[in-house]
C-alpha positions, -999 to +999 in steps of 0.1 A: +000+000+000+028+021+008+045+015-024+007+025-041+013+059-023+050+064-033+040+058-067+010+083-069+031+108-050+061+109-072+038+116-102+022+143-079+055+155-070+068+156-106+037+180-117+045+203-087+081+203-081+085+236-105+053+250-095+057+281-078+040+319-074+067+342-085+061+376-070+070+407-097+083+442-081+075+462-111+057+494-113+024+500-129+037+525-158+060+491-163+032+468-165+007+489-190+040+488-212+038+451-215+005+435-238+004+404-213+006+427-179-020+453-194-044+427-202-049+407-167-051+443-151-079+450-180-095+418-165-087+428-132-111+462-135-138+447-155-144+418-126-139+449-101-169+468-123-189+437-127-190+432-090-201+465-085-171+471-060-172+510-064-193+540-076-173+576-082-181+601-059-169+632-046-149+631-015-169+643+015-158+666+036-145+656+071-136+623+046-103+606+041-092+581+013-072+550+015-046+545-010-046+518-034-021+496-056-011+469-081-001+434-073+018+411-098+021+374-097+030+347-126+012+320-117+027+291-124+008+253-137+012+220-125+034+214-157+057+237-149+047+260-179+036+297-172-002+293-165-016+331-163-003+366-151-021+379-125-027+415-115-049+424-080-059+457-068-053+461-035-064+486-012-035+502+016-056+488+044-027+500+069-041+538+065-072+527+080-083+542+114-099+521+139-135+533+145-137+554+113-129+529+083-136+495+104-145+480+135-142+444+141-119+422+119-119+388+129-129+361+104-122+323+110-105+299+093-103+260+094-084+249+125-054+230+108-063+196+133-100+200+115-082+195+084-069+165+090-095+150+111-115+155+077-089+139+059-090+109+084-128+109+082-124+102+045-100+075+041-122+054+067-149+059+048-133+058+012-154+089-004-146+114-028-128+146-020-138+179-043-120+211-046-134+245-051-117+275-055-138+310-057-130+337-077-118+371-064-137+363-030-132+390-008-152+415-040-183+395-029-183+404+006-211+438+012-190+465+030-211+479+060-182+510+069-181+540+050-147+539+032-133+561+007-102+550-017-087+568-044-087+554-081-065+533-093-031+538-105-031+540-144-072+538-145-081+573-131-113+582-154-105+614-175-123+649-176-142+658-145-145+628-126-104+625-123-109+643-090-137+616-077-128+592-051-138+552-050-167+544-025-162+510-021-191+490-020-176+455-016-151+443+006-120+448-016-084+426-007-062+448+017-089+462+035-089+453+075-125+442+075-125+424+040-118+386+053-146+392+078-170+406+056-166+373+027-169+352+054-204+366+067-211+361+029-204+328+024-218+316+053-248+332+047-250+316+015-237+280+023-266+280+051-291+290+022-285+255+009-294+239+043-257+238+058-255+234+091-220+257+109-202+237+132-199+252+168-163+237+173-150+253+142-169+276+122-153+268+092-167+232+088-207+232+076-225+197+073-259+184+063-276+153+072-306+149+047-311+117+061-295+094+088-271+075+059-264+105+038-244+132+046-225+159+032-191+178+048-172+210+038-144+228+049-133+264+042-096+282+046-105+315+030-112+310-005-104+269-009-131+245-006-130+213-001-160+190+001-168+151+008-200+130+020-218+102+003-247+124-009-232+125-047-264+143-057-266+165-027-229+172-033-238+181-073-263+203-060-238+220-037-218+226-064-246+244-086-254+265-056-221+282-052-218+284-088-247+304-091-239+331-062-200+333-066-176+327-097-165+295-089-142+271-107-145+234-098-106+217-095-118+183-094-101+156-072-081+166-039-045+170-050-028+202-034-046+222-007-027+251+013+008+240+006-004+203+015+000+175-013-027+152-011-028+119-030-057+095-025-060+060-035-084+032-024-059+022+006-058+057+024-048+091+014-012+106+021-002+140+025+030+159+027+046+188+020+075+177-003+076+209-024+074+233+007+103+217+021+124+220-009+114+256-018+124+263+019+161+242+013+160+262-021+157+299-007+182+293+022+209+272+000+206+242+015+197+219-012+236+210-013+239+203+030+246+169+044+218+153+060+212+142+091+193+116+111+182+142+140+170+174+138+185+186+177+213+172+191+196+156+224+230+166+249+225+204+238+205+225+257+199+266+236+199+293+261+194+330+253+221+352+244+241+322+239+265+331+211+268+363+192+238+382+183+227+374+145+233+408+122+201+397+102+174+388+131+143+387+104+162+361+084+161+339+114+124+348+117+112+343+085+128+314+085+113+299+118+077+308+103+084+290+077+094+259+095+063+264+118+039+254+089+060+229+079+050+215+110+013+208+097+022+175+077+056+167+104+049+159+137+087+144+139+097+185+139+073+198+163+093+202+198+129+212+180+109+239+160+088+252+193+123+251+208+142+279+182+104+296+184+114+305+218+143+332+209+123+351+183+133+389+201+169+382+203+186+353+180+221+345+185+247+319+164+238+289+186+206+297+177+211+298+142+230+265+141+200+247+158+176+257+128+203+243+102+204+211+118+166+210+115+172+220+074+195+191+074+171+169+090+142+177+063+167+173+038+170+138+045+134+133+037+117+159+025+092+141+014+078+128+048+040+129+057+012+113+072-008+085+064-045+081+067-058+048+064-089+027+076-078+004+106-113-009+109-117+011+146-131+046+154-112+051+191-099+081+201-067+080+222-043+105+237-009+102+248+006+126+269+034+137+286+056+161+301+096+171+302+098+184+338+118+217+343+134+207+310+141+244+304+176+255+312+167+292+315+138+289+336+129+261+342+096+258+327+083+220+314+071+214+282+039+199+275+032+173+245+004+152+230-008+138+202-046+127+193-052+094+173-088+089+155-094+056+144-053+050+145-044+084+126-027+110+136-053+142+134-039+166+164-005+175+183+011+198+201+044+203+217+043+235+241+065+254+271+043+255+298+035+288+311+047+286+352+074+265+365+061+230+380+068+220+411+068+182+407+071+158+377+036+147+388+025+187+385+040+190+351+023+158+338-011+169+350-006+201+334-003+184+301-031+158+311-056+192+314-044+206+278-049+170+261-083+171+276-090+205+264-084+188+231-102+157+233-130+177+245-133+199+212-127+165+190-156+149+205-178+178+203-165+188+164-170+141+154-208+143+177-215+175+155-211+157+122-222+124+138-194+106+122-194+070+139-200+063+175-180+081+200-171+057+225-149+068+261-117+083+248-081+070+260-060+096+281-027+079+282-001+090+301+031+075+317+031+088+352+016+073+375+016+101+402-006+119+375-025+092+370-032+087+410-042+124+412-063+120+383-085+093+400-083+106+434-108+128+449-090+135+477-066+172+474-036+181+495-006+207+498+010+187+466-019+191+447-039+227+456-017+251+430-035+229+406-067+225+415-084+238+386-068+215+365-078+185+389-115+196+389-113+197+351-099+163+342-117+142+373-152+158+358-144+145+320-136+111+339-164+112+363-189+117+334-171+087+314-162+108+285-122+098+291-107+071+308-073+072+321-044+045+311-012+034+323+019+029+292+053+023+297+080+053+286+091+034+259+055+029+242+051+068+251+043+079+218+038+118+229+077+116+241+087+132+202+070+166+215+085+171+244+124+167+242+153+157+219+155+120+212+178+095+192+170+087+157+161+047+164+135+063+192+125+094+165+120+065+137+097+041+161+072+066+170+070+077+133+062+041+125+038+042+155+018+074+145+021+063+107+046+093+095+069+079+064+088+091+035+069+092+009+092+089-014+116+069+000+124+036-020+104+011-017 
């Protein structure tokens, strides 16, 4: 099955290898020069017209306008070829004023662990996965705010009306409020269909037309992705958004935020092979020696160890980076939290540790997750704890990671925010935050009633935690945590988790919480089913 996977992801790979969105720094008198650049900013202004994203007005007084420019991309096609130019308009949202030209801003977006939980959902149940992608979204979002911007650069209408101003209509890209405002659209609109929003994450909608058919979406932004076995409900769906928003249907599941996706009838896999070479690429490391680790587990980073960096954002940018690389490698998690941690102020040593990590993903960068059906639904945890594992402070670090029907859908590896008194404290304190979890995973999987939710497994290898846990009784050792305690004895009183004893070495949460060897690093890959890809069969 594996070797089913490789296959399908080295002709995946091939397509995308060369794909990339080039970013062009050119000025707009530069881009009306050139036929192709001229044309997709032609394009550009009709859709803005047709979406009735302005009307020309005279500036009121007391009024102020927000600037405006061009954007240029080359978008780039799974063959490699040049697939389009692309030119945006985007309005200089950072001249807004607070109160004046917007108010609130937030709009969600699909929790990453929802992702993958959905991914999981699909490969036990072997349906289809669709892709949507909607047009210039953010021009069908209404604009409640009065806002002002002035016209754009090399379309300023002639005559008299070159001293009107834009009153935007429609929630153009760059404004503060825009995300919020194409959100409220489309949920408005994917309710109209008889979409039910999920309370655990507002980004996931599901119907249940009847107790065997069901359909699921998910939405980051502007990509869509949908599954169920309601085929015609799902055809339906389809016709629905394609009559309220310009929306082009992509067909099968194959690359979704930076995420390569291949599906077969065994399971899906997905990875971020191309991600971790364009990072390797920009940083010149395509050339290093690998490595089988990515920290050395007898060094220990402090801060101001070393000589301060000269370029700080490079080190930052770079880190960022490596944080959503994260979303497809567990194996990285607790070395990338650990350079996370000297952000303000990097130094050399600092440095050094995020180039052993480069070397690490260069000696597979093609390592991902499997999603398969094991023929079981159970949810189990495993947590743990490093106790005062941090030199500086000695702060613990938490670490779990959530299995669904034997795949890997959530983890976390985290400093915890006080210093622990005890192993046992630490522990518990990782106990409450994988309970925090399992508690939104059951609600999200009881929401779209996928299978029967039976007690979920809290596994943990301490068994002064574990003693706590199940004892009602509190004393001096265990009152600084009290909260904690009442929180994790009620999810066991009510039988929605049951504790459970492992041994260290079965401890499959121990790869988020400190450095380990690579035989350890390579059994708990095995374990949570993370592989190369691409490695030979």
């Amino acid at each position: 099955m594996i070797y089913v996977m490789r296959r399908t992801l080295l002709l995946l790979r091939t397509c995308l290898l060369l794909a990339n969105r080039l970013h062009c720094k050119k000025t707009t008198g530069e881009a009306l020069s050139h036929s192709g650049w001229r044309q997709t900013m032609v394009d550009e202004m009709s859709a803005l017209h047709k979406s009735g994203t302005w009307e020309l007005v005279s500036l009121p007084a007391g009024k102020s306008t927000v600037g405006c420019r061009w954007v240029y991309a080359v978008k780039i096609g799974p063959d490699g070829q040049v697939d389009r130019l692309k030119a945006r308009l985007v309005a200089k949202g950072y001249t807004q004023i607070f109160g004046l030209d917007y108010s609130d801003t937030f709009a969600p977006v699909a929790k990453i662990a929802s992702v993958r939980l959905f991914l999981s959902m699909v490969a036990v149940r072997h349906w289809p996965l669709h892709q949507l992608d909607i047009k210039n979204a953010f021009l069908h979002g209404d604009l409640a705010e009065e806002v002002y911007m002035e016209q754009p650069p090399g379309f300023v209408a002639q005559g008299e009306s070159s001293s009107l101003v834009c009153r935007l209509r429609r929630s153009l890209y760059g404004l503060k409020q825009s995300p919020r405002a194409w959100f409220g659209k489309f949920s408005t609109v994917i309710q109209e269909f008889g979409m039910t929003r999920s309370g655990a994450d507002h980004s996931v909608f599901y119907r249940h037309s009847a107790p065997s058919r069901c359909i699921y979406l998910v939405v980051y932004v502007d990509d869509i992705v949908i599954t169920g076995n309601d085929q015609d409900g799902i055809t339906d769906l389809k016709q629905h958004l394609f009559k309220h928003f310009q929306t082009k249907d992509l067909g099968r599941l194959k690359y979704f935020l930076g995420i390569e996706v291949a599906q077969s009838k065994s399971g899906i896999v997905i990875s971020q092979r191309k991600y971790a070479l364009d990072i390797l690429e920009e940083t010149g490391m395509m050339g290093c020696r690998p490595i089988d680790t990515p920290m050395d587990p007898n060094v220990k980073l402090l801060p101001g160890q070393g000589e301060p960096l000269s370029n700080p954002e490079r080190y930052r940018r770079l880190v960022r980076k490596l944080n959503y690389l994260t979303v497809t490698r567990p194996d990285i998690s607790f070395p990338v939290s650990v350079v996370n941690q000297f952000m303000t102020s990097p130094c050399d040593s600092h440095w050094e540790a995020v180039v052993r990590i480069l070397r690490y993903i260069k000696s597979a960068p093609g390592k991902g997750l499997l999603f398969e059906d094991q023929g079981h639904e159970h949810i189990i945890a495993y947590t743990d704890a490093d106790w005062a594992g941090s030199p500086s402070d000695r702060r613990s670090t938490s670490g779990y990671c959530v299995l669904v029907g034997g795949n890997l859908v959530s983890w976390k590896s985290k400093k915890q925010n006080v210093v622990a008194r005890s192993s046992a404290e630490s522990e518990y304190r990782a106990m409450a935050t994988t309970t925090c979890e399992l508690v939104w995973i059951k609600q999200l999987l009881g929401e779209l009633k996928f299978g029967k939710i039976d007690q979920m497994e809290l596994v943990c290898d301490n068994q002064a935690a574990l003693h706590i846990a199940s004892n009602p009784v509190f004393h001096e050792r265990t009152k600084h945590i009290e909260i904690d305690c009442h929180f994790v004895r009620e999810k066991i009183l009510s039988g929605d988790i049951v504790t459970k004893f492992v041994k260290s070495n079965d401890q499959l949460a121990d790869i988020f919480t400190k450095s380990l060897t690579c035989p350890r690093i390579n059994y708990i890959c095995n374990k949570v089913g993370t592989y190369d890809l691409y490695a030979p069969a």
